[in-house]
C-alpha positions in Angstrom: 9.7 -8.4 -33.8 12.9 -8.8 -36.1 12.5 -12.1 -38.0 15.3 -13.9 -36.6 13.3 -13.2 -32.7 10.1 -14.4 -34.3 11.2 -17.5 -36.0 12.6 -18.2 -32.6 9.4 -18.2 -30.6 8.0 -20.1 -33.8 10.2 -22.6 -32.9 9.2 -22.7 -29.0 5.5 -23.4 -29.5 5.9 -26.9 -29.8 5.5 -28.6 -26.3 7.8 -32.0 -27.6 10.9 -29.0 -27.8 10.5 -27.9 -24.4 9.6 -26.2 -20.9 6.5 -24.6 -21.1 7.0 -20.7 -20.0 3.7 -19.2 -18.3 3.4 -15.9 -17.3 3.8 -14.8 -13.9 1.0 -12.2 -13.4 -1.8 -14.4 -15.4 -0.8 -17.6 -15.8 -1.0 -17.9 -19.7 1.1 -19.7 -21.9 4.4 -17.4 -23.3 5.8 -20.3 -24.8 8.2 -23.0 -24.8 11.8 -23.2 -23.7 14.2 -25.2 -25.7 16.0 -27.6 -22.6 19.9 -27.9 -24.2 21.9 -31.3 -23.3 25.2 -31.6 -22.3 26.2 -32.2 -26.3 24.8 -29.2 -27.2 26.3 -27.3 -24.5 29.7 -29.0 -25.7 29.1 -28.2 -28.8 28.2 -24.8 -28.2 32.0 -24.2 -26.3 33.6 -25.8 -29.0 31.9 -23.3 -31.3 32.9 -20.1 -29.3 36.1 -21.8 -29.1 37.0 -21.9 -32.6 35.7 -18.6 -33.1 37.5 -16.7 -30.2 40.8 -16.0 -31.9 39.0 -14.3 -34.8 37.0 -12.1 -32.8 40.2 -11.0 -31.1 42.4 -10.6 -34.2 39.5 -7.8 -35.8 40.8 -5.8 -33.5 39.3 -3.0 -30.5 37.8 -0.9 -33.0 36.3 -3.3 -35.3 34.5 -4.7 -31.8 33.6 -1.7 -30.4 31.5 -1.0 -34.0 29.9 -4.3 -33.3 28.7 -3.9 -30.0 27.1 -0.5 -31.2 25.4 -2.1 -34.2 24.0 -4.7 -31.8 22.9 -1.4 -29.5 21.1 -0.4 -32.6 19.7 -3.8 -33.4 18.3 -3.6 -29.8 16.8 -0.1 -29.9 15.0 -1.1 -33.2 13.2 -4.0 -31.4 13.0 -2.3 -28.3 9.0 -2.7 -28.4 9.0 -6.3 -28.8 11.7 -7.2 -26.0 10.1 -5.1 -23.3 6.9 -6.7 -24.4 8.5 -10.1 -24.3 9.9 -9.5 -21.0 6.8 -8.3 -19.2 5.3 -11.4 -20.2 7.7 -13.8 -19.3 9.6 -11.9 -16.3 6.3 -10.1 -15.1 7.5 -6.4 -14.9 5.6 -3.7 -15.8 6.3 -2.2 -19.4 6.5 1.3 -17.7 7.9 2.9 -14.7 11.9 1.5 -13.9 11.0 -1.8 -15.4 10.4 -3.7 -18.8 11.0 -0.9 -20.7 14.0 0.7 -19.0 15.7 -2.4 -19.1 15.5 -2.9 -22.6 16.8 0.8 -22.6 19.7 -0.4 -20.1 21.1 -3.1 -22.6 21.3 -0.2 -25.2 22.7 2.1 -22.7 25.9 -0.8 -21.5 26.4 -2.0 -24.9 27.7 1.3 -26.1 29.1 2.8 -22.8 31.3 -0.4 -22.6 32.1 -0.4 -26.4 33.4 3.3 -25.9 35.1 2.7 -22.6 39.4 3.5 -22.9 41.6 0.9 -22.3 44.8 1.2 -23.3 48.2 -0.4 -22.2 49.5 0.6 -18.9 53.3 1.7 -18.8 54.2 0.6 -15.0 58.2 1.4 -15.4 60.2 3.1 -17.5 63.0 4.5 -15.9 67.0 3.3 -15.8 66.4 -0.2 -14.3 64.1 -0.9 -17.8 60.2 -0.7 -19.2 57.3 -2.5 -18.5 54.0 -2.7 -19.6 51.0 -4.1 -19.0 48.5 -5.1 -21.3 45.1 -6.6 -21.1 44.6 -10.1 -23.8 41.5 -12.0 -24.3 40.6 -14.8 -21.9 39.0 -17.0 -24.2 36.0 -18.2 -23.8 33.6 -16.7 -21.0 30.7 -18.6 -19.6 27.9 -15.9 -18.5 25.0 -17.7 -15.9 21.9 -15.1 -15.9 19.2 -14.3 -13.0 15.6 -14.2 -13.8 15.0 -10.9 -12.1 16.7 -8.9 -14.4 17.5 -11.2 -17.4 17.9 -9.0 -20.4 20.0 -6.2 -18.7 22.2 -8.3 -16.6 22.9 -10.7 -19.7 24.3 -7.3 -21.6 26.3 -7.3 -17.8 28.3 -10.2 -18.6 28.2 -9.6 -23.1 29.5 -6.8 -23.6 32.8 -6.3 -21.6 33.3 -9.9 -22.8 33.1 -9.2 -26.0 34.6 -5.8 -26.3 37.8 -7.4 -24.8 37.8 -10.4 -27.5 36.4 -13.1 -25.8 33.7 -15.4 -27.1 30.9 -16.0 -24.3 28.0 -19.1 -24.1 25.5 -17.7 -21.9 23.4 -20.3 -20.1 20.0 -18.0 -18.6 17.8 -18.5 -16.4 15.1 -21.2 -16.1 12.6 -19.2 -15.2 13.1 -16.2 -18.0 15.1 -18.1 -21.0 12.8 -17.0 -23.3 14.0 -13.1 -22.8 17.6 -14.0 -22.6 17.1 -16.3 -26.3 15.5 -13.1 -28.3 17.9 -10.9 -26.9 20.9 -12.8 -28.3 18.8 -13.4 -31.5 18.7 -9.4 -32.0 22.3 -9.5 -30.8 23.5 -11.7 -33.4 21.9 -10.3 -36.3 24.6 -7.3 -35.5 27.9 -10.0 -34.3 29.9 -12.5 -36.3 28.7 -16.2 -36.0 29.6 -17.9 -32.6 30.8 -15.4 -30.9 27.7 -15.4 -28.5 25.7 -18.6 -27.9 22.6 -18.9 -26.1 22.4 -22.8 -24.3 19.0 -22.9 -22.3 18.4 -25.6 -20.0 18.1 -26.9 -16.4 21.1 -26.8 -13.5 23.1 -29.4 -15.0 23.8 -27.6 -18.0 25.1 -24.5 -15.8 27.3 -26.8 -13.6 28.7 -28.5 -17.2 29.7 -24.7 -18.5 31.2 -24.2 -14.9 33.2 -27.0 -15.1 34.2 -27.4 -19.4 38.1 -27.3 -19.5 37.7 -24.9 -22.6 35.9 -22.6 -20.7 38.1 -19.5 -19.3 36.2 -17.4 -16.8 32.6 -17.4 -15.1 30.8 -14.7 -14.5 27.6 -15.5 -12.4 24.9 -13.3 -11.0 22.5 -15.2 -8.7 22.2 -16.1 -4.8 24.8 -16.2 -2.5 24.3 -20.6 -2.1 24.4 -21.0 -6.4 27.5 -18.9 -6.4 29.0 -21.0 -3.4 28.3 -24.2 -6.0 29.7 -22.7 -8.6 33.0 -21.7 -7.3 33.8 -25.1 -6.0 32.3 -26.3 -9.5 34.7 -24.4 -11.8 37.9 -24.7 -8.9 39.3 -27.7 -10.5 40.3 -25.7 -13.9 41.3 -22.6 -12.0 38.7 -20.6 -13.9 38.3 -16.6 -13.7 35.1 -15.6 -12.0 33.1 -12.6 -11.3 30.2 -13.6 -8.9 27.7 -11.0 -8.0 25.7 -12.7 -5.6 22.8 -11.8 -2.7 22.3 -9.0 -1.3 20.2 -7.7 2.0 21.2 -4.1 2.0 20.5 -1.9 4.3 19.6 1.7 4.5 20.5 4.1 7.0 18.5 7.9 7.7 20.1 10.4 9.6 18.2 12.5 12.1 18.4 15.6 9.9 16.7 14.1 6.8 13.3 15.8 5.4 10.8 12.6 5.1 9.1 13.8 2.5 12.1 14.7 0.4 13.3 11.2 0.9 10.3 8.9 0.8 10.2 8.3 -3.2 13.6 7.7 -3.8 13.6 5.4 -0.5 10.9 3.5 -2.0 12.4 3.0 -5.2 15.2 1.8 -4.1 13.2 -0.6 -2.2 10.4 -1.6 -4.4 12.3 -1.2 -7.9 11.3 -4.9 -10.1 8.8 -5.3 -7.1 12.0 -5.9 -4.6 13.5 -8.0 -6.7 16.6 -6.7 -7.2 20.1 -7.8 -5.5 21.1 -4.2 -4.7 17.5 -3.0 -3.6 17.2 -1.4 -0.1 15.7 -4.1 1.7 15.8 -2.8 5.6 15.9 0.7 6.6 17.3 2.2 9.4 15.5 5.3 10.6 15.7 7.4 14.2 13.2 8.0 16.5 13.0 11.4 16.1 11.8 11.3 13.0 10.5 7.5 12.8 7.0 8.3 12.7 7.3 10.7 10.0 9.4 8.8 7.8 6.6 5.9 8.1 3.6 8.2 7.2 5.8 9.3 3.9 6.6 5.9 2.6 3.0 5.1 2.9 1.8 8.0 1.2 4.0 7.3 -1.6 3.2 3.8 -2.3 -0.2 3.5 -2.1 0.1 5.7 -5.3 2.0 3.0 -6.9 -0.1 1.1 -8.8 0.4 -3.2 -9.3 -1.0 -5.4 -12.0 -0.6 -6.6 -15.2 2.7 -5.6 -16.7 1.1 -5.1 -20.3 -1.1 -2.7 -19.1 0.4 0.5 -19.2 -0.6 2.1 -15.9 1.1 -0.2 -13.8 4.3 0.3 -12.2 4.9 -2.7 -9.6 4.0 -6.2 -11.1 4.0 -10.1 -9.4 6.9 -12.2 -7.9 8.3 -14.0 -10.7 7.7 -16.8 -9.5 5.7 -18.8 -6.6 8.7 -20.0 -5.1 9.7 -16.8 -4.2 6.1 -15.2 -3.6 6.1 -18.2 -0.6 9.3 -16.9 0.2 8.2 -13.3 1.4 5.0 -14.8 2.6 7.0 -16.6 4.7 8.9 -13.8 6.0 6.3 -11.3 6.4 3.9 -13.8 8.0 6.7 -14.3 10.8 7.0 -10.8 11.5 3.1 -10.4 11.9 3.3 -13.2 13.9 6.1 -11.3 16.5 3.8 -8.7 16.9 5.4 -6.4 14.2 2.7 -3.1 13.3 1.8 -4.0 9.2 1.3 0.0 8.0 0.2 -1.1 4.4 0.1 -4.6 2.6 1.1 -7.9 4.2 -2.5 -9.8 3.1 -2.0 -11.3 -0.5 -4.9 -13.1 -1.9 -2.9 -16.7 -2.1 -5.4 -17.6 -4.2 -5.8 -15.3 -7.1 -4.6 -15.2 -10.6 -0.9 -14.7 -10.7 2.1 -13.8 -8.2 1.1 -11.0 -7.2 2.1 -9.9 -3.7 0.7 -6.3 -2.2 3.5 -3.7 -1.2 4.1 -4.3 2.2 5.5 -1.9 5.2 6.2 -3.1 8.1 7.2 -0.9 11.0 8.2 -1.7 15.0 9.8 -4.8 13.7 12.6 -6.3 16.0 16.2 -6.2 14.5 16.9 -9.5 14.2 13.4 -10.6 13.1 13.6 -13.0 9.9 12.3 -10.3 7.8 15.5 -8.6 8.9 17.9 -10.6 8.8 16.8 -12.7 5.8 16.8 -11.3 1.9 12.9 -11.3 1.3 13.7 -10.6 -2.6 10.2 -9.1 -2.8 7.9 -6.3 -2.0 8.3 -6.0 1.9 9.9 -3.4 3.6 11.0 -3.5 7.3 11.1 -0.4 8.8 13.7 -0.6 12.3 13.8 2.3 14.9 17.0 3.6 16.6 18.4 5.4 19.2 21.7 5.4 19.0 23.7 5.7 15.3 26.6 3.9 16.4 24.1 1.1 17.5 22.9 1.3 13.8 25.9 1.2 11.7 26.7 -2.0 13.5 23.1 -3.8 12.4 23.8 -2.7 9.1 27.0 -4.0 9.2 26.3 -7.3 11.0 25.1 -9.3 8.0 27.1 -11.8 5.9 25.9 -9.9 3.0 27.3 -6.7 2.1 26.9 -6.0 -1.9 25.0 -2.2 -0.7 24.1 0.3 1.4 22.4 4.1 1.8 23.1 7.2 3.7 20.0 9.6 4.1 20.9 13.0 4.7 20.4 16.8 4.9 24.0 17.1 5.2 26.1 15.3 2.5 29.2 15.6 4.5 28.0 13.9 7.4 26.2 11.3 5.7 29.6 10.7 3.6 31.1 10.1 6.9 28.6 7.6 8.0 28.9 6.0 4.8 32.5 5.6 5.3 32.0 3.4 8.2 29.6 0.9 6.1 30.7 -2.4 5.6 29.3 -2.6 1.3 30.7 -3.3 -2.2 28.8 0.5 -3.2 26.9 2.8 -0.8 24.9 5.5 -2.0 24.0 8.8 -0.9 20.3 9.8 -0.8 19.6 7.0 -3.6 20.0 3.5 -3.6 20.9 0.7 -6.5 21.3 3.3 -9.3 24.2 1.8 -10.9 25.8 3.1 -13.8 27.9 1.6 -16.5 30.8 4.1 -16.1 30.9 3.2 -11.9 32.8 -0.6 -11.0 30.1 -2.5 -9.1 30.7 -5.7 -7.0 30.2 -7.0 -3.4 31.9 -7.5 -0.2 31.7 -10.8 2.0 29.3 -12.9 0.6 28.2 -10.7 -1.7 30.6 -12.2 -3.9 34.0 -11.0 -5.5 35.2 -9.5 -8.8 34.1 -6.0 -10.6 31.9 -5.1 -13.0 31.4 -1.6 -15.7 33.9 0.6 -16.0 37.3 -0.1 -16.9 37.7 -2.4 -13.6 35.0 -4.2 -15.8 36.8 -4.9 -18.5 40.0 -5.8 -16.6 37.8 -8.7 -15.0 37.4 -10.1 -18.3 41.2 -10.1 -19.3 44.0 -11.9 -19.2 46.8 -9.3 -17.5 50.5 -9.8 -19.6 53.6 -7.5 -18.7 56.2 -6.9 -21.2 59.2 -6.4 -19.2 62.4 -4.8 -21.2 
């Protein structure tokens, strides 16, 4: 690892300087997080702060250089951050985990650096000209998950930065260790202060939420954090972007193939281990075919393999944490209990090393079971059989969340006109969560509000100004 990444973990070992970080798949010691006070966090704004109309003045190009020589900075320590983040998160290094997400962060960095922005001519006729141009906000304060730290930190960098803002980034509890050796890398390619790393507990998230030199929030987490946050950061009138929870639901037409289907079903599903805001997490599927769609999805993941994220066969990996591991528990043991049919999974060993939970289907499940109708944020997937498509589209639509969906068809057109009647901030057809940095992504209802990638990214992040002649 780079030196700066190294001297940082050097400097976590000592249990007087913080948290103690063990890993989720085998309990040993990663290290220790540094817990920031509300001076430091203070301190931290006023930094950004000072350095924000510098950043700005060096103009687009000289930024969008920087966020590629921090793209390189990250590919050259590529290794040691997926490494990193297996450990600490839990993910597997291989399959769409540690190492792909590493690979995201290189992939977002330069995407955004190169995407076009330019001024927007709105009039310019007899009555006069306008245009509209997109200034810096200032400083941004970015609040990271622990399911995806390192890829959803770049999320809230790099349109922050490529627009001129400055941006103290507060991560996760659970995974700060990630979010602190990405920045390191980061910064050996950016000017001083522009990003600042403040780890710590809650408090220190609702004090950046609530600083007065703070500009905009952008916050990816559940849908109760991002209700606290908004009423948190309302008496400034802050910006925000809040991609919140997610329970989305899948949807497989009558004329689907199974087995064409079942892997990239069960990706979307089980991609992190089901931790993932946008994964599929109920699926819709019709009689006619419910049997068959079942049989395929089981077939497929018993040949996914769970374990140790550091070893390199493994794909699926433990719950981050056992809060969450009681969570699906929880959920699954309900729908057991209802007299749901378990096809594969639903026994963990509570008592074994690590979080690990055993991909679980769970078929002939009741609609508005818990399993259902609650986000499990793991790897259980109910399986609900319908009669009627019309009755369908309206469960998948019934939720207060709505960040995705899926269509699964034969026939693209139909499934685009199923898809139309979906209730979701994205819906996919014949895939689900594969987001790309070219594509705005956001929620509906409580999914939360605001865009992100693309150039609907970048206008999140930017202070609209018309010049009216």
């Amino acid at each position: 690892m780079s030196t700066q990444t190294t001297d940082l973990l050097d400097r976590v070992q000592d249990p007087e300087d913080g948290r103690e970080i063990l890993d989720p798949a085998t309990g040993e010691r990663v290290g220790f997080a540094p817990q920031a006070t509300a001076e430091d966090l203070d301190a931290a704004v006023a930094r950004a702060l000072a350095a924000q109309p510098g950043w700005a003045a060096t103009g687009e190009d000289s930024r969008r250089q920087a966020l590629h020589a921090a793209a390189d900075a990250v590919e050259a320590h590529a290794e040691e951050l997926a490494r990193l983040l297996s450990r600490e998160q839990g993910k597997p290094l291989n399959g769409p985990n540690a190492r792909f997400e590493v690979g995201a962060c290189v992939a977002w960095l330069r995407t955004t650096a190169d995407l076009p922005l330019e001024p927007e001519v709105v009039v310019d006729d007899e009555s006069g000209r306008a245009i509209l141009h997109y200034r810096p906000l200032g400083v941004v304060g970015a609040i990271g998950p622990w399911n995806w730290p390192m890829m959803i930190s770049i999320w809230q960098i790099a349109p922050s930065l490529r627009m001129g803002n400055t941006v103290v980034i507060k991560p996760s509890g659970y995974t700060p260790l990630s979010v602190l050796a990405l920045v390191e890398v980061l910064n050996s390619a950016l000017p001083a202060d522009v990003l600042i790393a403040v780890p710590g507990r809650g408090d220190i998230g609702d004090r950046l939420c609530r600083h007065p030199d703070v500009a905009k929030i952008m916050f990816t987490g559940s849908t109760e954090t991002g209700k606290s946050i908004v009423k948190a950061a309302s008496d400034t009138m802050k910006r925000m972007t809040m991609e919140l929870g997610g329970n989305d639901a899948g949807i497989v037409l009558d004329d689907a193939d199974p087995r064409a289907l079942a892997e990239g079903i069960f990706w979307g599903a089980f991609i992190n281990t089901g931790q993932t805001c946008a994964a599929l997490k109920r699926l819709y599927v019709p009689e006619s075919i419910y049997a068959q769609v079942c049989d395929a999805l089981v077939e497929v993941a018993k040949t996914m393999p769970m374990g140790i994220g550091l070893e390199e066969q493994n794909v699926l990996g433990p719950l981050q944490n056992r809060a969450q591991w009681e969570i699906v528990d929880r959920l699954v043991r309900a729908a057991k209990d209802s007299g749901a049919r378990v096809l594969l999974g639903g026994d963990p060993d509570a008592h074994a090393p690590g979080n690990f939970y055993p991909t679980t289907l769970v078929a002939d499940i009741d609609p508005q079971n818990p399993l259902v109708v609650q986000e499990q944020f793991g790897p259980a997937l109910p399986i609900i059989k319908y009669t009627d498509l019309d009755q369908a589209i309206e469960w998948a639509n019934a939720l207060d969340e709505a960040l995705g969906s899926s269509v699964w068809s034969a026939d693209t057109d139909r499934a685009i006109e199923v898809a139309a009647r979906l209730v979701a901030g994205t819906t996919w057809i014949n895939k689900h969560g594969a987001v790309d940095p070219r594509i705005p992504f956001g929620g509906a209802r409580e999914s939360g509000f605001g865009m992100e990638f693309g150039v609907a990214g970048l206008k999140e992040v930017a202070q609209p100004h018309v010049i009216s002649q």
